[in-house]
C-alpha positions in Angstrom: 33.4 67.6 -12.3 35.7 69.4 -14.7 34.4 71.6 -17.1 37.4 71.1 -19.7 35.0 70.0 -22.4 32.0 72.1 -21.9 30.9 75.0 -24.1 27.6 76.7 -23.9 25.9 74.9 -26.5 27.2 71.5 -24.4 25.1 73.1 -21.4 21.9 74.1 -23.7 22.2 70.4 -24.5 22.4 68.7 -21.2 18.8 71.3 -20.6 17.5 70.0 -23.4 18.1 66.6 -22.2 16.9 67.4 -18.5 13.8 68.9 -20.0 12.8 65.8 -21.8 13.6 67.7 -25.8 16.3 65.4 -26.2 16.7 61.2 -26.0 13.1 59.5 -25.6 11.2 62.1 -24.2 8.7 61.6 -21.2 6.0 59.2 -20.9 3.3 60.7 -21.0 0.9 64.3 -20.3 0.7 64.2 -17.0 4.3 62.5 -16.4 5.8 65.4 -18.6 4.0 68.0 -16.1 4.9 66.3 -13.2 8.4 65.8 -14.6 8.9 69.6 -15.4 7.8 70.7 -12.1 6.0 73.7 -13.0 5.9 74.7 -16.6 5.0 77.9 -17.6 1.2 78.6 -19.2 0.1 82.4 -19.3 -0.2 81.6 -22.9 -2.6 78.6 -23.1 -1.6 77.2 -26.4 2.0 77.3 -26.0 2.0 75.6 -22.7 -0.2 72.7 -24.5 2.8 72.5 -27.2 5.4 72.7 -24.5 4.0 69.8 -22.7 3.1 68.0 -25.9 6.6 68.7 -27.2 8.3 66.2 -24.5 5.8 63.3 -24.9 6.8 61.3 -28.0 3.6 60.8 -29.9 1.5 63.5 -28.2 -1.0 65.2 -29.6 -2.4 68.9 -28.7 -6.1 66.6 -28.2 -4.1 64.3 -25.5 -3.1 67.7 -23.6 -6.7 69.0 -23.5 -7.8 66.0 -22.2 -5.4 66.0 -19.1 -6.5 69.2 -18.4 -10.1 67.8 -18.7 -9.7 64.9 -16.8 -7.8 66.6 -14.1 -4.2 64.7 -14.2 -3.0 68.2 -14.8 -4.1 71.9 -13.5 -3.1 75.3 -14.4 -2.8 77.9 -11.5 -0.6 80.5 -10.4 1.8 78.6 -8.2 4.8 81.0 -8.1 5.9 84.2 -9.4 2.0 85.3 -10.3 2.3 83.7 -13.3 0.2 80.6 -14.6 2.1 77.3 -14.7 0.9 74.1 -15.3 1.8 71.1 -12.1 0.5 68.2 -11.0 -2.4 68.4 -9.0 -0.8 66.8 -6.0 2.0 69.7 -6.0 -0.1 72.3 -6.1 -1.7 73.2 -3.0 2.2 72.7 -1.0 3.9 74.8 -4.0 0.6 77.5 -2.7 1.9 76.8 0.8 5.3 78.2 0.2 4.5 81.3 -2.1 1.0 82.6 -1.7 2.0 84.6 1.5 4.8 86.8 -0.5 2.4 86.9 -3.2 -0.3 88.5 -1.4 2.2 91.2 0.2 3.3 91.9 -3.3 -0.2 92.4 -4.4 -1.5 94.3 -1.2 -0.1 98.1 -2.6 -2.6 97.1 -5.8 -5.0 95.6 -3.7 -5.5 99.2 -1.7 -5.8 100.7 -5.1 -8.7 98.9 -6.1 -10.5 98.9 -3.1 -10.2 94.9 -2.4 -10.5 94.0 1.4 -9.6 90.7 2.8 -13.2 90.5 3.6 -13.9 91.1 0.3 -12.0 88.0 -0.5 -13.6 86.0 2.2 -17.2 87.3 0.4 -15.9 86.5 -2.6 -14.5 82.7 -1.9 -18.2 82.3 -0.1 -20.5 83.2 -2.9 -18.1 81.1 -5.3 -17.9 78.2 -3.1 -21.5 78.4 -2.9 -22.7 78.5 -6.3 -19.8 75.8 -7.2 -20.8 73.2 -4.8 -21.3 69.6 -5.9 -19.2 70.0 -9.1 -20.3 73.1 -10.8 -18.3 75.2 -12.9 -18.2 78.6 -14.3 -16.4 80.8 -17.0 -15.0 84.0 -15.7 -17.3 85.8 -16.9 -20.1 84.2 -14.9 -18.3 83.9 -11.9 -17.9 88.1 -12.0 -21.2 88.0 -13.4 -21.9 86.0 -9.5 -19.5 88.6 -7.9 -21.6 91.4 -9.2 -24.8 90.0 -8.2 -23.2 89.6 -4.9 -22.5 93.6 -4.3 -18.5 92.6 -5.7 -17.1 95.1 -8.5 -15.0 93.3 -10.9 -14.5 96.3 -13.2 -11.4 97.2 -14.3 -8.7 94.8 -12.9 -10.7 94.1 -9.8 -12.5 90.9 -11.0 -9.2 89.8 -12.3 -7.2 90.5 -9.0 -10.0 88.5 -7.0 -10.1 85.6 -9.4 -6.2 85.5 -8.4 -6.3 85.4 -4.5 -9.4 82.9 -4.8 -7.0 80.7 -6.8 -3.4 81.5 -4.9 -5.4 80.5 -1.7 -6.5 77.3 -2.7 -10.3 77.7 -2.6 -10.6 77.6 -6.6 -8.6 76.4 -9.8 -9.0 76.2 -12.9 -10.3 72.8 -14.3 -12.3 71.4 -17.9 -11.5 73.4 -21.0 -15.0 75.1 -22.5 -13.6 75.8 -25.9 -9.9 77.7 -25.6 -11.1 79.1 -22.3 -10.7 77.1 -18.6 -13.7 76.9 -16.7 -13.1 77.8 -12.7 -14.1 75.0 -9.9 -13.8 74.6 -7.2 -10.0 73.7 -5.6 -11.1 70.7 -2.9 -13.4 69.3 -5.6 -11.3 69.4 -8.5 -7.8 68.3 -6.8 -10.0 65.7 -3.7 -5.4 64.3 -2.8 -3.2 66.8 -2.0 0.3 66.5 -0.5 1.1 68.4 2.6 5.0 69.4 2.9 6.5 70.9 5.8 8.0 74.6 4.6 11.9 73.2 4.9 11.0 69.7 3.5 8.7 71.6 0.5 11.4 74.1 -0.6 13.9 70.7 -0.6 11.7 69.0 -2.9 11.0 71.8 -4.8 15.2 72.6 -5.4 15.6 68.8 -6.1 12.7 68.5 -8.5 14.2 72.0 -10.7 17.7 70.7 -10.8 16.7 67.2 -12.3 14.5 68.6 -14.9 16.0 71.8 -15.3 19.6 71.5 -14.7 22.5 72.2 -15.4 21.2 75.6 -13.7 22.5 77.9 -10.6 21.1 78.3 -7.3 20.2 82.1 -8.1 18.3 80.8 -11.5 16.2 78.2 -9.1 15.1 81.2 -6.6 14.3 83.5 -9.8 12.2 80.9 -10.8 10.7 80.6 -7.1 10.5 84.0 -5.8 11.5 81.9 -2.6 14.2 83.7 -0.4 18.0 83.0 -1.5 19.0 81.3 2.3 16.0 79.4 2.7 16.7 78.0 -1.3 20.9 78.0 0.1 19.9 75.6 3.3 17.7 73.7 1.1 20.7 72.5 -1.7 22.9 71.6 1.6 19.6 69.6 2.3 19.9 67.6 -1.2 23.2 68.3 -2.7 24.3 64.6 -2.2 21.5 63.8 -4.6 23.0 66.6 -7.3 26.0 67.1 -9.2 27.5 70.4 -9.1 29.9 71.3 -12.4 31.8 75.3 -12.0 31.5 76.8 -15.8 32.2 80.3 -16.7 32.9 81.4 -12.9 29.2 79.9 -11.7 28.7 76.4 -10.2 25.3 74.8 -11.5 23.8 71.7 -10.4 21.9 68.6 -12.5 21.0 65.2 -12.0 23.6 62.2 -11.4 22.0 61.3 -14.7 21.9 64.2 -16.9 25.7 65.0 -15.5 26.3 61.5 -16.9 25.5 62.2 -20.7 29.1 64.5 -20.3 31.1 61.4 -20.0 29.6 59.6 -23.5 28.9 63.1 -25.5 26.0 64.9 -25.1 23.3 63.8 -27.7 21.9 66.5 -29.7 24.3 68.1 -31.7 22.5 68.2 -35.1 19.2 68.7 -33.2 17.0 71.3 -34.2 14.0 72.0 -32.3 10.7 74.4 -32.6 9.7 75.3 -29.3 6.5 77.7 -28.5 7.1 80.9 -26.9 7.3 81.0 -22.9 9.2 77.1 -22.9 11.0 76.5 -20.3 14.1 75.9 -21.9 14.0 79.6 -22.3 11.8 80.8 -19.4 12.8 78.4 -17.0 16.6 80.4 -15.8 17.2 84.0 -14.4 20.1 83.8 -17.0 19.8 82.7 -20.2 22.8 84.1 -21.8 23.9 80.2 -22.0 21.4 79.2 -24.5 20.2 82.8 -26.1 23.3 85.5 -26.8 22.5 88.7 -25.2 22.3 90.5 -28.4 19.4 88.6 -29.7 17.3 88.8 -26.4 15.3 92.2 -28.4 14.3 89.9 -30.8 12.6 87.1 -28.6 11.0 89.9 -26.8 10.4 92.9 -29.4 10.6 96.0 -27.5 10.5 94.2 -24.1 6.9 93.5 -23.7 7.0 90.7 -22.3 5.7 88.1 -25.0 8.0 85.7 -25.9 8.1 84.4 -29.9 8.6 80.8 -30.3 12.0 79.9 -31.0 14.5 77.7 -33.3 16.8 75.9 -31.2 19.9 74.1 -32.9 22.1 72.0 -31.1 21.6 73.6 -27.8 21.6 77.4 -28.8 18.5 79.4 -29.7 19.1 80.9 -33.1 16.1 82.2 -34.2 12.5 83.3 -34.2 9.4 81.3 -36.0 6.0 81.9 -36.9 2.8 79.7 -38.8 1.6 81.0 -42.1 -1.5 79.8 -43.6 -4.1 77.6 -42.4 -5.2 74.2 -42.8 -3.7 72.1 -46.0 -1.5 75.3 -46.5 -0.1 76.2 -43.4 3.6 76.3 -42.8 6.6 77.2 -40.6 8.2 80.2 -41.1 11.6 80.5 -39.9 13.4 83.5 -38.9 17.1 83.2 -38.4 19.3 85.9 -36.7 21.7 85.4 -39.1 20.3 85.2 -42.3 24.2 85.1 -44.0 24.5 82.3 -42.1 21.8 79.9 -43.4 21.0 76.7 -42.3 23.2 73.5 -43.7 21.7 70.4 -45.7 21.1 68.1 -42.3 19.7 71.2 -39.9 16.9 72.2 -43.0 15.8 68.7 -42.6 15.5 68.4 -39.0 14.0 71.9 -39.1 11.3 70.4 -41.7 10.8 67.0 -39.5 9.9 69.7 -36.2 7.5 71.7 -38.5 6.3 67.9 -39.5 5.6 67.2 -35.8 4.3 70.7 -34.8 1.5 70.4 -37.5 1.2 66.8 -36.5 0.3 67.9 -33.0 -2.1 70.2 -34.2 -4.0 67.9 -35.6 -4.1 64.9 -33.8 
């Protein structure tokens, strides 16, 4: 496909599109999560607004009840880091990465005196006490641990809590308040598909280049951990079902159907979007110089610690930074515009004050 009337705010676009931000959004919670693939969720509340974001309509009360009901789970899939999939997905996308995982972890492991039979304790005495539908905060399950001769001081509890989860045996499951209650995994998620290790990773590179492309193999296997010629053999596996487009010296690969939106002008162009921090329009991509200029990265990321601020995204490019002031009848958007000599026109303050309109609307509904 030629490239002749791509820019990078074209490509932002198409991800918007592929992400469900653009057009008529996803159908519903747990089509969104299932949709996205994995969507990022160390930060609880942002992953609710991420979700809610793509489902016209949504509010943050329809998110929480997925969660409660089950249709979608939270977990560490990949990368250690809390996503939100579809409950079906998770125990093959565990299949694939909790091995590498646990060899990454084993140098911290040693430090904190955690044994694979420790673990196997562990997964017992929480198994046990979880049986027949329980559920526990984290605090009472290392409240259990403790009772059970299991330190959870320091990071201990916390690196436990992990493995028990990476391994399948628990998951997080109902919300008590802004906290997820632990269950346990067979109980909680009863259907589970079971994927052969070349027939998973295919799915997996299929499933990110529909609702993440246009992105590059190297951006998929970031976003995996999974190793470069297993991801390689994988695309040869499914390429026929992608389009590939070369831009700026990379080839990147989308849907038949997001690649088509290039031959009738990408929607979006007067767009302007509030997403939370950690979205995957952001997240999702080893590179993101496409949709965020590298001199701007410092302040989505103040001092590189790791927490992302929510963004403004106009037309296909992040351009800013934005916070909530206020509470209740008086709360309000605050944006924050890299360029502040550059302010926004007449039609982009009003689509930035119809997205602070939905945010709040989400919020409450």
């Amino acid at each position: 496909m030629a490239a002749n009337r791509v820019s990078r705010k074209v490509m932002g676009r198409l991800r918007l599109a592929s992400q469900g931000l653009l057009g008529p959004g996803l159908g519903s919670v747990a089509e969104a999560v299932r949709w996205m693939t994995a969507t990022q969720a160390q930060d609880l509340q942002a992953s609710l607004l991420a979700i809610g974001l793509r489902v016209p309509g949504a509010g943050l009360s329809d998110v929480r009840a997925a969660l409660d009901a089950g249709s979608i789970v939270r977990s560490w899939p990949m990368r250690g880091t809390l996503h939100l999939v579809a409950p079906e997905d998770l125990r093959w996308m565990l299949d694939l990465t909790a091995e590498r995982l646990h060899r990454v972890v084993a140098g911290r492991h040693r430090e904190l005196d955690i044994t694979w039979a420790d673990i196997e304790k562990c997964r017992d005495v929480a198994l046990e006490h979880l049986a027949g539908g329980g559920s526990v905060s984290r605090n009472e399950l290392f409240a259990i641990l403790e009772a059970a001769g299991q330190p959870t001081t320091g990071q201990r509890g916390y690196h436990i809590l992990g493995s028990l989860c990476r391994h399948a045996w628990l998951v997080q499951g109902p919300l008590a308040g802004n906290q997820q209650l632990l269950v346990a995994f067979d109980e909680w998620i009863p259907v589970s598909r079971t994927l052969e290790r070349q027939e998973a990773i295919a799915e997996f590179v299929l499933r990110y280049f529909h609702s993440h492309g246009p992105a590059t193999v190297r951006d998929f296997a970031w976003w995996t951990q999974l190793p470069l010629p297993e991801v390689r053999a994988a695309l040869e596996q499914v390429g026929g079902q992608l389009v590939d487009l070369e831009f700026a010296g990379a080839t990147y690969w989308m849907s038949p159907k997001t690649a088509s939106l290039l031959d009738d002008g990408v929607p979006g162009q007067r767009s302007v979007l509030l997403l939370p921090g950690f979205d995957e329009f952001l997240l999702g991509y080893q590179d993101r110089s496409l949709v965020l200029a590298p001199e701007h990265a410092d302040a989505i990321v103040p001092g590189g610690n790791g927490v992302f601020k929510k963004t403004i995204v106009a037309g296909g490019e992040v351009i800013g930074t934005w916070a909530m002031a206020g509470t209740g009848r008086s709360a309000a958007v605050v944006p924050e515009l890299f360029d502040e000599s550059a302010p926004l026109g007449a039609a982009a303050e009003l689509a930035l004050a119809k997205a602070a309109e939905r945010y709040l609307t989400f919020l409450n509904t």
